[in-house]
C-alpha positions as CSV (number, residue, x, y, z in Angstrom):
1,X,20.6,10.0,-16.7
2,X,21.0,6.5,-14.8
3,X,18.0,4.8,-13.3
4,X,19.0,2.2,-11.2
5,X,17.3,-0.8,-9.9
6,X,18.3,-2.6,-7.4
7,X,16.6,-6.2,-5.6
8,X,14.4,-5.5,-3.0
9,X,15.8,-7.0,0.9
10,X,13.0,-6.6,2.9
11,X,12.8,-9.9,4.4
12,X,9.5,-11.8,2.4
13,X,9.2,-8.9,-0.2
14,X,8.8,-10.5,-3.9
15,X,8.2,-7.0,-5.6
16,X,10.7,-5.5,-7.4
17,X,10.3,-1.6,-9.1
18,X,9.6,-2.1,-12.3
19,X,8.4,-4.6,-14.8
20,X,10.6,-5.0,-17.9
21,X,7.6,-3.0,-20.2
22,X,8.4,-0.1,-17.7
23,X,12.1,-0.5,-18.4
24,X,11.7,0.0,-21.5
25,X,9.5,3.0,-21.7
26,X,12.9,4.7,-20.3
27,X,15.7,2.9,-22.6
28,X,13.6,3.9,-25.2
29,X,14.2,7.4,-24.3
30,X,17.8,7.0,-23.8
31,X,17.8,6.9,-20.2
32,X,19.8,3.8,-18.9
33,X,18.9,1.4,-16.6
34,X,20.9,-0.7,-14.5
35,X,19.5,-3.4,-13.1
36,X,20.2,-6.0,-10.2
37,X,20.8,-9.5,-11.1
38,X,17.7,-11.3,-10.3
39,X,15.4,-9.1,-9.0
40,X,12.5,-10.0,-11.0
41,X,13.0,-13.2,-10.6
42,X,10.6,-13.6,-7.1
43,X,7.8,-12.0,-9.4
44,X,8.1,-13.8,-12.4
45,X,10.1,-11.6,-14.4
46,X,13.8,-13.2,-15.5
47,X,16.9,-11.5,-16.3
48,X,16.7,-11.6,-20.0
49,X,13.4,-10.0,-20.1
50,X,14.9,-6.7,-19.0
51,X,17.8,-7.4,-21.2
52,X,15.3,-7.8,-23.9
53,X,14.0,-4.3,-22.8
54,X,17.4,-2.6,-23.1
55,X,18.6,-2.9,-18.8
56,X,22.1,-3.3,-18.0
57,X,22.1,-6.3,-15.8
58,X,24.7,-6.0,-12.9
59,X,25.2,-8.1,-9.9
60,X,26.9,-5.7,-8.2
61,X,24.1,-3.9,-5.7
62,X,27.0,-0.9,-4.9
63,X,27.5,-0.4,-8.6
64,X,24.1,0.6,-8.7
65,X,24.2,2.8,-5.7
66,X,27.5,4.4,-6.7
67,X,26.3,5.0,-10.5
68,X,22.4,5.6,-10.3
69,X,21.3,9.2,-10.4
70,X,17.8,8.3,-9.1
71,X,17.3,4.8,-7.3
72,X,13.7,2.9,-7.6
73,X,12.7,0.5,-5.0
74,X,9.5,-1.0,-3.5
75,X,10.5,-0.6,0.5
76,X,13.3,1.9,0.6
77,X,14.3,3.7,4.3
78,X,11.4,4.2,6.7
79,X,9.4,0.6,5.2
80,X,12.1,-1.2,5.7
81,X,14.1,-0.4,9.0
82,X,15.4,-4.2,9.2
83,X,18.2,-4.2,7.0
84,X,18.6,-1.1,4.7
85,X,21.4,0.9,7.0
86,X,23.7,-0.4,4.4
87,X,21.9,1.2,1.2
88,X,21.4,4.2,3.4
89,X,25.4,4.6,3.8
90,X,25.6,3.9,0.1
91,X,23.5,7.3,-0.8
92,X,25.3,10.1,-1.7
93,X,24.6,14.0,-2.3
94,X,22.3,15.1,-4.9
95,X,21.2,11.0,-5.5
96,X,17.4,11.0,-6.2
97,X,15.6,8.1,-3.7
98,X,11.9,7.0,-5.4
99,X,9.6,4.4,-2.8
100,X,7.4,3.2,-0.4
101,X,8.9,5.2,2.8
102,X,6.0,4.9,5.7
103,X,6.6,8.5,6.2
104,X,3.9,9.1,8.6
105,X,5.0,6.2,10.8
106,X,8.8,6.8,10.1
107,X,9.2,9.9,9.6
108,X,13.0,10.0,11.1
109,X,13.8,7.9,8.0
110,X,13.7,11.0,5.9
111,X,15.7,13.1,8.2
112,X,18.3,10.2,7.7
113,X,18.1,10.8,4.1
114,X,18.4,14.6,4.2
115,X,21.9,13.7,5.9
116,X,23.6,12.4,3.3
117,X,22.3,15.1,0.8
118,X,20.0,12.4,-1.3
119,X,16.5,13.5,-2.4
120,X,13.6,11.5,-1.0
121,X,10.2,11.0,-2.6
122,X,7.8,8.9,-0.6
123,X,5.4,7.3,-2.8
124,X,2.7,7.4,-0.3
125,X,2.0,10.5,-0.3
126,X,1.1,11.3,-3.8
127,X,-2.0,13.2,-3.4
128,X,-5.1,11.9,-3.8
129,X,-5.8,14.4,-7.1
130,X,-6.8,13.5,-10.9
131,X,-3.8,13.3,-12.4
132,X,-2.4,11.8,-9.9
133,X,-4.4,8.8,-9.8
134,X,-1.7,7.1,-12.5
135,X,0.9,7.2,-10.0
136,X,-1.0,6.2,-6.7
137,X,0.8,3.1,-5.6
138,X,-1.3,2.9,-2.3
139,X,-4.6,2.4,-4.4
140,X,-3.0,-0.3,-6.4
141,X,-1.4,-2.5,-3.8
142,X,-4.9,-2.0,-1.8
143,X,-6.9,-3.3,-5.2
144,X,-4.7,-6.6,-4.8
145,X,-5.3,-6.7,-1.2
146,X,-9.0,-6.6,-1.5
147,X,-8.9,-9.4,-4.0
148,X,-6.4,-11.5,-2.0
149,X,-7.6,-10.9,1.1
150,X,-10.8,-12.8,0.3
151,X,-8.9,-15.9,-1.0
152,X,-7.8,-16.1,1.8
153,X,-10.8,-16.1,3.8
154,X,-12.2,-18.6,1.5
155,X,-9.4,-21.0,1.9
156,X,-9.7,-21.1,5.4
157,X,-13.1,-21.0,5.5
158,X,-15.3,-24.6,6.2
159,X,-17.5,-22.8,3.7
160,X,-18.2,-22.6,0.1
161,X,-18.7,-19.1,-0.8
162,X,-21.7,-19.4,-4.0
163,X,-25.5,-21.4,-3.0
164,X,-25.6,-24.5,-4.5
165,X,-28.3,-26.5,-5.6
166,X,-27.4,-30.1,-5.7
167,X,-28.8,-33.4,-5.5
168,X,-27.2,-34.4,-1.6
169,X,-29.3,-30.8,-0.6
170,X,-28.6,-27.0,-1.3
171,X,-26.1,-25.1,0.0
172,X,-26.3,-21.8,1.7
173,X,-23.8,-19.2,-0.4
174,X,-21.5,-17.6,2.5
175,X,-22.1,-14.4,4.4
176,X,-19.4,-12.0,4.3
177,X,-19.2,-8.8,5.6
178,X,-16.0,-6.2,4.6
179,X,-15.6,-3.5,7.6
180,X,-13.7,-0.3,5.9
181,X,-14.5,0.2,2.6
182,X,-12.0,1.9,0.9
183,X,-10.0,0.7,-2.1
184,X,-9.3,-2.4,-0.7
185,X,-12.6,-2.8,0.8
186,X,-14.7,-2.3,-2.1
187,X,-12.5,-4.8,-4.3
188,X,-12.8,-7.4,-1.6
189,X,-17.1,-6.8,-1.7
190,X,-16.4,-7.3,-5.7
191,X,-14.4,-10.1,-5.3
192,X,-16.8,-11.8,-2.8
193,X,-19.5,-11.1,-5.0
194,X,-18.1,-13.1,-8.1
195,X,-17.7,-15.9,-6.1
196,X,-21.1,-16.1,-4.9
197,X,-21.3,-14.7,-1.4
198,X,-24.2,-12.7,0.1
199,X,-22.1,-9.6,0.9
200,X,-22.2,-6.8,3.3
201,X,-20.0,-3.8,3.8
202,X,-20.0,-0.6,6.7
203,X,-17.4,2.1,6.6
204,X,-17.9,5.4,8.8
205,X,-17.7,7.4,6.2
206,X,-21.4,8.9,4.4
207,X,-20.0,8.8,1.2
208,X,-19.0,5.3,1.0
209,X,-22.5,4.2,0.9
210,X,-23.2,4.7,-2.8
211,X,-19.5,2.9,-3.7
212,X,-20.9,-0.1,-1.3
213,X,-23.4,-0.3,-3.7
214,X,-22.1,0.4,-6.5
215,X,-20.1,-3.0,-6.1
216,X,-23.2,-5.2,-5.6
217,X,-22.7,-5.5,-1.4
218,X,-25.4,-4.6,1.1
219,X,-24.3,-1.2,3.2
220,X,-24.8,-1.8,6.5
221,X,-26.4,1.5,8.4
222,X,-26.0,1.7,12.3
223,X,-27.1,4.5,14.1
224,X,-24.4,6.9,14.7
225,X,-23.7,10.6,13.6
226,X,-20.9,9.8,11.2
227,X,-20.8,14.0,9.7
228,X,-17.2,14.6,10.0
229,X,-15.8,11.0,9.8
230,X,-14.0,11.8,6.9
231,X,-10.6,13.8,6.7
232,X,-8.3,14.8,4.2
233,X,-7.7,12.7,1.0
234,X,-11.0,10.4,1.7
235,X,-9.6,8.4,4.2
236,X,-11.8,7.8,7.3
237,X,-10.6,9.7,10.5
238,X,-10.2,8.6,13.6
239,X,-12.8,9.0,16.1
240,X,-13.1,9.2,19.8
241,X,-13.4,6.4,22.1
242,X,-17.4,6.9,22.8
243,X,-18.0,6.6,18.8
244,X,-16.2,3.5,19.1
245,X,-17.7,2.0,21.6
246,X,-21.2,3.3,20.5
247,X,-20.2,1.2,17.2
248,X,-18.4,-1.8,18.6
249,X,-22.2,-2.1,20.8
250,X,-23.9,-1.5,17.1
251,X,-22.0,-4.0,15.4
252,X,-21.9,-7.0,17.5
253,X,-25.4,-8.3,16.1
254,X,-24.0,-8.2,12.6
255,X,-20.7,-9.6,13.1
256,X,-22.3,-12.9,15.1
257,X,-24.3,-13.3,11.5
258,X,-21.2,-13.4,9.3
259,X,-19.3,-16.4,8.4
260,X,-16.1,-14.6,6.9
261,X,-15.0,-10.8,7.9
262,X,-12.2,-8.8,5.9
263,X,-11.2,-5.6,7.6
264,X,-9.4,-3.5,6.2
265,X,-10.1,0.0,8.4
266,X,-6.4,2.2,8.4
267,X,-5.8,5.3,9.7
268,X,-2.7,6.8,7.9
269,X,0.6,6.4,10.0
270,X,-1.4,5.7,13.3
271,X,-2.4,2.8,14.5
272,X,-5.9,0.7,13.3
273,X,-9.0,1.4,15.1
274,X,-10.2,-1.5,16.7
275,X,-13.4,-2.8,15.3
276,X,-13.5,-6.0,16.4
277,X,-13.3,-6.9,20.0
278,X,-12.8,-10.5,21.8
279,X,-16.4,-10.2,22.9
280,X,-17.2,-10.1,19.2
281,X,-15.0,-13.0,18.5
282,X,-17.2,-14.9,21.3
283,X,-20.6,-14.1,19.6
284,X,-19.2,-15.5,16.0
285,X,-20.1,-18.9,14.9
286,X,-17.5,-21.9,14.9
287,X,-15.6,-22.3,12.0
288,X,-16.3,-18.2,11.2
289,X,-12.9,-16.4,9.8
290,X,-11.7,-12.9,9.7
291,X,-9.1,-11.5,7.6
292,X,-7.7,-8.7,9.2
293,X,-5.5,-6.5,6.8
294,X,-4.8,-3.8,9.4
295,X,-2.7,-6.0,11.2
296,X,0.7,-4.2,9.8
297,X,-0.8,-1.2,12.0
298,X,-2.3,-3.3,15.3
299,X,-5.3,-4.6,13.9
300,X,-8.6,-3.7,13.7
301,X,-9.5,-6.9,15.8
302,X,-8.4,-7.5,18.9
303,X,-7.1,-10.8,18.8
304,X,-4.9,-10.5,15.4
305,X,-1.3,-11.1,15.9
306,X,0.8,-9.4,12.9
307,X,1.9,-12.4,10.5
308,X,0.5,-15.2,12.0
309,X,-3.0,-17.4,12.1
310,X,-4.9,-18.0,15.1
311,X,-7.6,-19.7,16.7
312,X,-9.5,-18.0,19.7
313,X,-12.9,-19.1,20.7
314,X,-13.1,-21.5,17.0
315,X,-12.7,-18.3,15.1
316,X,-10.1,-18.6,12.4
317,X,-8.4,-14.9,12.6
318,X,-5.1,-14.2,10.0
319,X,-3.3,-11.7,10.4
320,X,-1.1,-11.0,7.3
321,X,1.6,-8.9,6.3
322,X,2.4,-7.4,2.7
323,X,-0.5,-8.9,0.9
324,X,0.2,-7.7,-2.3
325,X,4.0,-9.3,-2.2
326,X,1.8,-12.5,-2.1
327,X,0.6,-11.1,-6.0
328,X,4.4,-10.1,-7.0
329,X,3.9,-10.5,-11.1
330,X,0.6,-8.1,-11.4
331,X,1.8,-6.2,-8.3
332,X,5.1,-5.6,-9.9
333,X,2.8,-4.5,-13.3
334,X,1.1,-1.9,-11.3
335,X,4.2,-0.5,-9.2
336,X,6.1,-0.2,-12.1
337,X,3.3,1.6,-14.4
338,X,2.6,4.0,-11.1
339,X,6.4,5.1,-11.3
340,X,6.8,5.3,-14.7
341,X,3.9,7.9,-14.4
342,X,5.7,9.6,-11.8
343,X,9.4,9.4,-13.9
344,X,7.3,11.3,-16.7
345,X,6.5,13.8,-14.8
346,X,9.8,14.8,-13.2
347,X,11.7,13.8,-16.2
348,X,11.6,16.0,-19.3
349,X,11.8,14.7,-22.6
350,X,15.9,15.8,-23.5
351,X,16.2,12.8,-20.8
352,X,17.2,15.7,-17.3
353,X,15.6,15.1,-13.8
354,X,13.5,18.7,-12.9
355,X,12.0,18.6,-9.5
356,X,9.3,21.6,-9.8
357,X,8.4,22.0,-6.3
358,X,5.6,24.4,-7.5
359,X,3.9,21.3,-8.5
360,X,1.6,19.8,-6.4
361,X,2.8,16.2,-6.7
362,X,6.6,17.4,-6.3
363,X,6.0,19.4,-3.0
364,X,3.6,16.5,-1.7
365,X,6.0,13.6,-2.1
366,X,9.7,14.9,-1.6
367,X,9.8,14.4,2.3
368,X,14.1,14.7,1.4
369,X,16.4,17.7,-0.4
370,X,19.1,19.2,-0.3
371,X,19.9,18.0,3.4
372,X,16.8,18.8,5.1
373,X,13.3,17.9,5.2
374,X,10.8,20.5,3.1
375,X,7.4,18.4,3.5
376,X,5.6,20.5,6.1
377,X,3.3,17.8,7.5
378,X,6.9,15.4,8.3
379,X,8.8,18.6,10.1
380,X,5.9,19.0,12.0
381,X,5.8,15.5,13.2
382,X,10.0,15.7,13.6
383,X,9.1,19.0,15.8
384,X,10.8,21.3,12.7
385,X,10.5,24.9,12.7
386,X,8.3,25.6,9.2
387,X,10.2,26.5,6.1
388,X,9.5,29.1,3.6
389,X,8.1,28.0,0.2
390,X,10.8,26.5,-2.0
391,X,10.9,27.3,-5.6
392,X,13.8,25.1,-5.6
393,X,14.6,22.7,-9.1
394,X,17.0,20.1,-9.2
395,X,18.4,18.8,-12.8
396,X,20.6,16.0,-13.8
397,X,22.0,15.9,-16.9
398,X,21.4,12.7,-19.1
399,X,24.1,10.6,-18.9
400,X,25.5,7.5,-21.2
């Protein structure tokens, strides 16, 4: 068995698979590693660190390609569509393909796959089960998010977050508010928290409530029937343009009363529900700022424009891409630790690759095999006919 790593080339993207204490949890089974020159370098992990930890260190990208029987990477085909037509020509049949895909947004990138006979297995849709909580790299990049997400807001902020009592007068701790509290939301309410600011949360969902909570934040109630706002895998689901506007009406008075907003509202592979509108931005006070991490997927604010910082009507609104890139070291930590989970799983212990598509995980996450596409959510969106059940396996011998 080869494992091969090669450097991310996602333009901005610091991340690289694996840590070196990952590497080594698979030299120390026997498995090689081959791994690109420099590739941990953007995230504060050097060369002879994975040498330490048993990787063969190449600078040669197609040696890894040509020699790897399963390939790691943080944005493989489908999350990264800028420049990865090269690696794509560079798979071969029966190559095993582990990442972050953006299969419900992309999902032609795994048809691409299938074609050259590689195996795909989109990280982003591990399912949201027990045991499967170790290998769910959605949930960790989000936790980095959440804490990020309100550095930044504090930077930009005129602001100090914590009341102070001083002798020139006391200060008035910050207001925030986090809109969509899921993983990222509820560690950007914790986050906020420790630094002092009176903090508020709202999420659609019921059951968010007691997590709000939970975190020290305020859960802000508005009066809507919110029964079946959540869908599959506790992520909220998107609701009809009345509900929205019904909301948008709700939430105007609470908005004008924040000085910082995060939102971090996502609907998976469609685009963010506007929560914000310009007429909200109006009613904010000067020198207010809102983080909007939904801007990868539109925004959930009107005004955000993807990657850039604005000011409209003296509201400070940032619209960032790949927050956790911004955290590459611990980022990297939690990647790695999320896919050596996964490699456990599909990996027996003589060192051979078995793909069990009887197991939950397996049939939830290979969206490629065997030159077609088996996940029955991605034919549907590539207008597939439905397959039967596969009881398929794939094995790859251990190799030196």
């Amino acid at each position: 068995m080869i494992i091969g790593i090669p450097s991310e080339i996602k333009t901005g993207e610091r991340r690289v698979a694996m840590s070196p204490v990952n590497v080594k949890s698979l030299t120390d089974k026997g498995i090689k590693v081959l791994f690109q020159a420099n590739a941990g370098d953007a995230s504060g992990y050097p060369d002879a660190e994975y040498e330490q930890a048993g990787a063969t260190i190449t600078t040669d990208r197609a040696e890894i390609f040509a020699a790897a029987d399963i390939l790691l990477q943080v944005q493989t085909f489908g999350s990264n569509n800028d420049n990865s037509d090269g690696d794509l020509a560079s798979l071969r049949s029966g190559q095993v393909v582990i990442g972050m895909m953006d299969p419900l947004a992309t999902p032609s990138a795994a048809q691409a796959v299938a074609g050259t006979g590689a195996t795909a297995i989109a990280l982003e849709l591990v399912p949201r089960i027990s045991r499967a909580q170790s290998m769910d790299v959605l949930s960790s990049m989000a936790t980095l998010a959440g804490y990020k997400a309100v550095l930044m807001g504090a930077s930009a902020s005129p602001r100090i977050f914590p009341m102070l009592m001083t002798a020139a007068g006391t200060l008035k701790p910050a207001r925030v508010l986090i809109m969509g509290v899921g993983v990222a939301g509820l560690q950007a309410c914790a986050t906020a928290k420790r630094l002092g600011a009176l903090v508020e949360a709202y999420d659609v969902r019921p059951a968010a409530r007691e997590q709000i909570i939970s975190v020290g934040a305020k859960p802000v109630e508005l009066d809507l029937d919110t029964g079946e706002s959540e869908g599959a895998g506790g992520y909220a689901k998107a609701q009809g343009e009345d509900f929205l506007r019904r909301q948008r009406e709700l939430m105007t008075a609470v908005i004008a009363e924040q000085d910082i907003i995060i939102t971090t509202a996502a609907i998976p592979g469609a685009k963010s529900p506007i929560l914000v509108t310009e007429d909200m931005v109006k009613a904010m006070k000067p020198g207010s700022v809102i983080v909007d991490l939904a801007a990868e997927r539109g925004g959930n604010c009107d005004l955000t424009q993807q990657g850039k910082t604005i000011i409209a009507h003296g509201v400070t609104i940032i619209g960032p891409e790949n927050v956790p890139s911004e955290l590459a070291y611990h980022a990297t930590q939690m990647y790695g630790k999320n896919l050596q989970t996964l490699l456990e799983l599909i990996i027996d212990g003589e060192g051979n690759l078995n793909l069990d598509f009887k197991d939950e995980i397996v049939a939830g996450t290979v969206v490629a095999h065997r030159g077609d596409v088996p996940h029955p959510h991605m034919r549907k969106l590539l207008g597939l006919p439905e397959l039967a059940a596969s009881t398929d396996t794939i094995d790859v011998k251990k190799g030196a």
